[in-house]
N, C-alpha and C positions, 0 to 999 in steps of 0.2 A: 728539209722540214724537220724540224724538232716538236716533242710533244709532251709536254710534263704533267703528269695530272695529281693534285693534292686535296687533301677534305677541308673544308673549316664546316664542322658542325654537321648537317643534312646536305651539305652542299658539295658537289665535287666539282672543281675549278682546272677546267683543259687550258691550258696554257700552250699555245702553239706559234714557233716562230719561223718566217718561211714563206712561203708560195702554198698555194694550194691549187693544184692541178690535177692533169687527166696521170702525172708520175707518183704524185704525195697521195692522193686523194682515195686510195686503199689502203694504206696503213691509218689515215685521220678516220676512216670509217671503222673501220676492226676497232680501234679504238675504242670509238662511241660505243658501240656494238656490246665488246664486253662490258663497259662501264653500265649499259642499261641491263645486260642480262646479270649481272651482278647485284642488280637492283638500284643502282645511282642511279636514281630517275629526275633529280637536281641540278643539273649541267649548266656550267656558265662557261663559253667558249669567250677565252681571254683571247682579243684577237690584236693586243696591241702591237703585236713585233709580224704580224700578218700583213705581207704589202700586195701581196694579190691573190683573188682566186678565181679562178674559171665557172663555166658552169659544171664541172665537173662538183667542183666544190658546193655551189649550194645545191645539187641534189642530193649530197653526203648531209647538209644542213638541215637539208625538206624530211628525208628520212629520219635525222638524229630527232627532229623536230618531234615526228609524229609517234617515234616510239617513244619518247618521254613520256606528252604528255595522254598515249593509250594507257602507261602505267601507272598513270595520275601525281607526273611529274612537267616538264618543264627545261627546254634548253634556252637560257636568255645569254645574250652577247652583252660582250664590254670592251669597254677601250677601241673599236674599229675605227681604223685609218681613213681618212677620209677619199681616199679612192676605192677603199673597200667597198666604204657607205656608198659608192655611189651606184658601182655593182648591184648590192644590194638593194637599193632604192628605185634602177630603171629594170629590176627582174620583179618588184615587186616585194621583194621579203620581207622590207620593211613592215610592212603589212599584216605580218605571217609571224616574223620571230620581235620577240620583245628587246630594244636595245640600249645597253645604261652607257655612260660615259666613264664608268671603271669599274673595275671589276667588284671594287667595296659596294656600288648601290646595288649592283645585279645580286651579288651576293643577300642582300639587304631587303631585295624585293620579293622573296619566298618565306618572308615571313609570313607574308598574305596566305600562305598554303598552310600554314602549320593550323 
């Protein structure tokens, strides 16, 4: 798993390519981790080069989730694979995290915050 993270603007954009399991699934959280103690409370998890994740993976999402938006920020997804989404959708998350179809609307959709 790879993990590149860049700004545009208030937003900081995970860019992750890879698996996300019970192997990757502690370096993807430190990630987040520092990015929200650093104060990027903006997080769009690019998940388009993402072809799977465990449930390892979304309790690193559940947490990323809840620490954003305790700092009165926000983790929203883009681009997810449609076996991801599906993951996602029979765990529920759907539900729980907000999802664009690339990274430009997720990016786009925090303007509601400003």
């Amino acid at each position: 798993m790879q993990i590149h993270i860049r700004q545009h603007d208030t937003v900081s954009i995970v860019a992750i390519t890879g698996s996300i399991d019970s192997l990757t699934v502690d370096t993807l959280s430190q990630r987040f981790e520092e990015a929200i103690a650093q104060g990027h409370v903006r997080l769009v998890a690019d998940f388009s080069l993402v072809n799977y994740t465990s449930s390892a993976g979304l309790r690193s999402l559940l947490s990323t989730v809840k620490g954003c938006r305790l700092a009165g920020g926000d983790l929203r997804m883009a681009a997810v694979q449609p076996q991801v989404h599906r993951v996602l959708d029979i765990s529920g998350f759907t539900s729980i995290l907000s999802i664009f179809p690339d990274v430009d609307h997720a990016v786009v959709s925090f303007k509601e915050l400003a």
